[in-house]
C-alpha positions as CSV (number, residue, x, y, z in Angstrom):
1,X,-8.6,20.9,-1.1
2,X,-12.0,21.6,-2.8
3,X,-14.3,18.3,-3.4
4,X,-14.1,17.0,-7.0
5,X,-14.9,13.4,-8.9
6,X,-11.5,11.7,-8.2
7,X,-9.5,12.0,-11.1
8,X,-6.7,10.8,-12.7
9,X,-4.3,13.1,-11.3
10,X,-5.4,11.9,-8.3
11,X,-4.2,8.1,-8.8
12,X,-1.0,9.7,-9.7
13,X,-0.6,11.7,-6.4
14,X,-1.7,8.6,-4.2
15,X,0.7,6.6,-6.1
16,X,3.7,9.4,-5.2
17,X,2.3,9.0,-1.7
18,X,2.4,5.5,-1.4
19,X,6.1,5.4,-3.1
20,X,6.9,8.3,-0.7
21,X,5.4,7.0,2.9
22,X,5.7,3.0,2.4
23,X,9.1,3.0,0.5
24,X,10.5,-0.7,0.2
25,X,8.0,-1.9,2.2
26,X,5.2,-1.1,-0.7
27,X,4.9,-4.1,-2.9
28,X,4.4,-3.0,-6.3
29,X,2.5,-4.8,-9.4
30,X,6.2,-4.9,-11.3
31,X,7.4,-6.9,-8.4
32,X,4.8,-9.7,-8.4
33,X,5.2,-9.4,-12.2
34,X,8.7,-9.9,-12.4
35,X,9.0,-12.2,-15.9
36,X,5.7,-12.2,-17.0
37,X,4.2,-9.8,-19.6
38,X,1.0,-9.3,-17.2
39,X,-1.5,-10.6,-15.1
40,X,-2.9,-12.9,-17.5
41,X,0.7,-14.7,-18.1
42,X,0.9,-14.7,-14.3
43,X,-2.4,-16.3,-13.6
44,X,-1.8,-19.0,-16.1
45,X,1.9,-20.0,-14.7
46,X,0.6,-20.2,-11.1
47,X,3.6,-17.6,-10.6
48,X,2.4,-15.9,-7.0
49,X,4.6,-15.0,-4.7
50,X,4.7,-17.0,-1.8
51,X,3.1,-15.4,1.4
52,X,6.4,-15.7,3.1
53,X,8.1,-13.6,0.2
54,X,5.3,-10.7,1.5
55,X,5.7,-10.7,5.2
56,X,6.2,-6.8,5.8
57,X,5.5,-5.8,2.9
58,X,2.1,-3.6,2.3
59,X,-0.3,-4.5,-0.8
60,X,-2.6,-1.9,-2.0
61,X,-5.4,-2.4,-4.4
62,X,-6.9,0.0,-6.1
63,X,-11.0,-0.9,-5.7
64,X,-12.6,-1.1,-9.6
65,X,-14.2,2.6,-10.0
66,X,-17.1,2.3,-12.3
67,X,-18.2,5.4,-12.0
68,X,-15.9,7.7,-13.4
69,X,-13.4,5.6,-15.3
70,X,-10.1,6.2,-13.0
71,X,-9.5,2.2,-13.4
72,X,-9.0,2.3,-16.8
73,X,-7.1,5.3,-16.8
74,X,-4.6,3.8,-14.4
75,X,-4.2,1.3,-16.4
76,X,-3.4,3.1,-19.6
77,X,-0.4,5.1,-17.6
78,X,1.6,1.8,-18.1
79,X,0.0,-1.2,-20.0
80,X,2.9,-3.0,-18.4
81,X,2.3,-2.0,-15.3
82,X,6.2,-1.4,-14.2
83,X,4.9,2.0,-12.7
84,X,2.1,1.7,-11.3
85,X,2.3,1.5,-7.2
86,X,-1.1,0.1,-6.5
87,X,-2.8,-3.4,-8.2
88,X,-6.0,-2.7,-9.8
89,X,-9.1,-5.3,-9.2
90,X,-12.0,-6.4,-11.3
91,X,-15.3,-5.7,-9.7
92,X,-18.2,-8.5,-9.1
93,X,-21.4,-7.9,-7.5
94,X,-24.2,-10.8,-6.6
95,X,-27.1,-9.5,-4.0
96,X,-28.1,-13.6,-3.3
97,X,-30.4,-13.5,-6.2
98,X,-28.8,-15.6,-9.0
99,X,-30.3,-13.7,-11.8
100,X,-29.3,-10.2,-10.6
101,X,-25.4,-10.1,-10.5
102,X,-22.7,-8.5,-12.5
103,X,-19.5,-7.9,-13.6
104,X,-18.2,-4.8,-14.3
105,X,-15.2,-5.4,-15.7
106,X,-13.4,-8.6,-18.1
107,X,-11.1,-10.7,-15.1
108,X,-9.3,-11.3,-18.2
109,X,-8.1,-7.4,-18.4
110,X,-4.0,-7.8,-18.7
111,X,-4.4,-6.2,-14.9
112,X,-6.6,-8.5,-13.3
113,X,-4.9,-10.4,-10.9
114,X,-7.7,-9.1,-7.6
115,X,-11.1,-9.6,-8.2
116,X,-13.2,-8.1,-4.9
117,X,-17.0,-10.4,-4.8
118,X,-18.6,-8.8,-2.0
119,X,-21.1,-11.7,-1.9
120,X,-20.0,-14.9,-0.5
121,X,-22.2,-16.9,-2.0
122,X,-21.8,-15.6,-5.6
123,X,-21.9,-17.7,-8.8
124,X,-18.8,-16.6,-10.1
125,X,-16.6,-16.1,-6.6
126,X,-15.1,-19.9,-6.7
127,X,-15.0,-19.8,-10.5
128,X,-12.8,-16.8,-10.8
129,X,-10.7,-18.4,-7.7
130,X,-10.3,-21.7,-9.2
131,X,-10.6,-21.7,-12.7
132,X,-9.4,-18.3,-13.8
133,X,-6.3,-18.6,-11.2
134,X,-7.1,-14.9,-9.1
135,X,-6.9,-13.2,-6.0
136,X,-10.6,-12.9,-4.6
137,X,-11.4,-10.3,-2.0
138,X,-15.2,-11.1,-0.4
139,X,-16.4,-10.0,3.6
140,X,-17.5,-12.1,5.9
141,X,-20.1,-10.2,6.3
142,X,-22.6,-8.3,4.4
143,X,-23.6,-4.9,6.4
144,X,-25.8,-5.2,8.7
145,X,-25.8,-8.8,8.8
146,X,-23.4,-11.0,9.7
147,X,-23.3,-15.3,9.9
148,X,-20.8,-17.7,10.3
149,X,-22.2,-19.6,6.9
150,X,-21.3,-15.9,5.1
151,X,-17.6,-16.5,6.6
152,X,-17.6,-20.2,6.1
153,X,-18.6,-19.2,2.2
154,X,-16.8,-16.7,1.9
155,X,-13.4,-18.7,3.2
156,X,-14.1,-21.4,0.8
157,X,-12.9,-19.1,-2.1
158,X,-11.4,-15.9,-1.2
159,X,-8.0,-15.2,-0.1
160,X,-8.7,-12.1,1.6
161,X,-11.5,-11.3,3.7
162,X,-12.2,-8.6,5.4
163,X,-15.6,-6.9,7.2
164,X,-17.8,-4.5,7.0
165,X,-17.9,-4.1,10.8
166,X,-15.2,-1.7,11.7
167,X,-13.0,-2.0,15.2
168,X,-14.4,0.2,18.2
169,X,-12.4,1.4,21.0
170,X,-14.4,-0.8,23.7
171,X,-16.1,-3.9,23.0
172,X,-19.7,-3.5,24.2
173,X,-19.8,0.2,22.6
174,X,-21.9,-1.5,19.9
175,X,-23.2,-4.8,19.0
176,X,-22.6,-4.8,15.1
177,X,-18.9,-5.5,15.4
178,X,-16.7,-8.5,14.1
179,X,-13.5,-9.1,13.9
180,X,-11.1,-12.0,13.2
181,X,-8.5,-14.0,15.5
182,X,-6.5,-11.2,17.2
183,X,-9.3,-8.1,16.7
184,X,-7.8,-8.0,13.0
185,X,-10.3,-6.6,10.4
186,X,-8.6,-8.5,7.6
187,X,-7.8,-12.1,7.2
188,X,-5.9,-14.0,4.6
189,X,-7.0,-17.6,4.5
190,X,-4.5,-20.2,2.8
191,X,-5.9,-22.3,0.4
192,X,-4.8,-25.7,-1.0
């Protein structure tokens, strides 16, 4: 219970928890998998699932850790990824100044299929959508600010949105809060 720099026996007991609470309702980086070597192979046959295939089923991605390597170590447990319970994402950053962004990790890593871009308007955001075939996660906002051109932007590219805003029990209890159609804080956008 004491505090520590998460670990890699700590991936291994969330994954244990995940397989334990979620069950068959946990979709797991072997199942999207399925033929294909890795995420790279995916990518480059267009092989998604289709969102229907993944109604009721739970998704969790592991955020890119750059500061203590768990990423990487999670990785290495199964290079083929048929154990792992959560999908790990490359990391992007942009802060709106196009020489000051980065990348912390290759999007061509057998594991990326998630890359998270936090800024909507990054360089690399519609390039990693379109060209290199992944998952992008960005917000719709970028704390404290929020715009509908950030959301507009950020829905051009990204699959997943969510906020930075979280829910609060009443409405008017604070101003900073945003949410999309039906209060959710996450929204999946299709795209053509």
């Amino acid at each position: 219970m004491l505090l520590h720099k998460f670990n890699s026996d700590d991936t291994a007991f969330l994954d244990a928890l995940l397989a334990d609470i979620l069950g068959a309702r946990l979709y797991t980086p072997a199942e999207m998998l399925g033929r294909h070597e890795n995420f790279i192979a995916l990518r480059a046959a267009d092989d998604y699932p289709a969102l229907s295939d993944l109604l009721g089923k739970i998704i969790v991605i592991y955020h890119y850790d750059r500061f203590w390597g768990t990423t990487e170590a999670y990785a290495a447990i199964d290079p083929a990824f048929q154990t792992q319970k959560m999908f790990l994402s490359s990391l992007q950053f942009y802060d709106g100044n196009e020489d000051d962004w980065w990348q912390t990790t290759d999007v061509d890593e057998a594991y990326a299929c998630f890359a998270i871009d936090n800024w909507a308007s990054s360089p690399v955001l519609e390039e990693n959508a379109r060209q290199r075939n992944m998952l992008m996660r960005s917000r719709s906002d970028y704390y404290p600010w929020h715009s509908g051109d950030n959301e507009e932007a950020a829905a051009s590219a990204a699959f997943i949105l969510s906020t930075d805003y979280p829910p609060r029990a009443e409405p008017g209890e604070d101003p900073h809060v945003f949410t999309f159609e039906g209060g959710a804080t996450v929204a999946w956008r299709k795209q053509s």
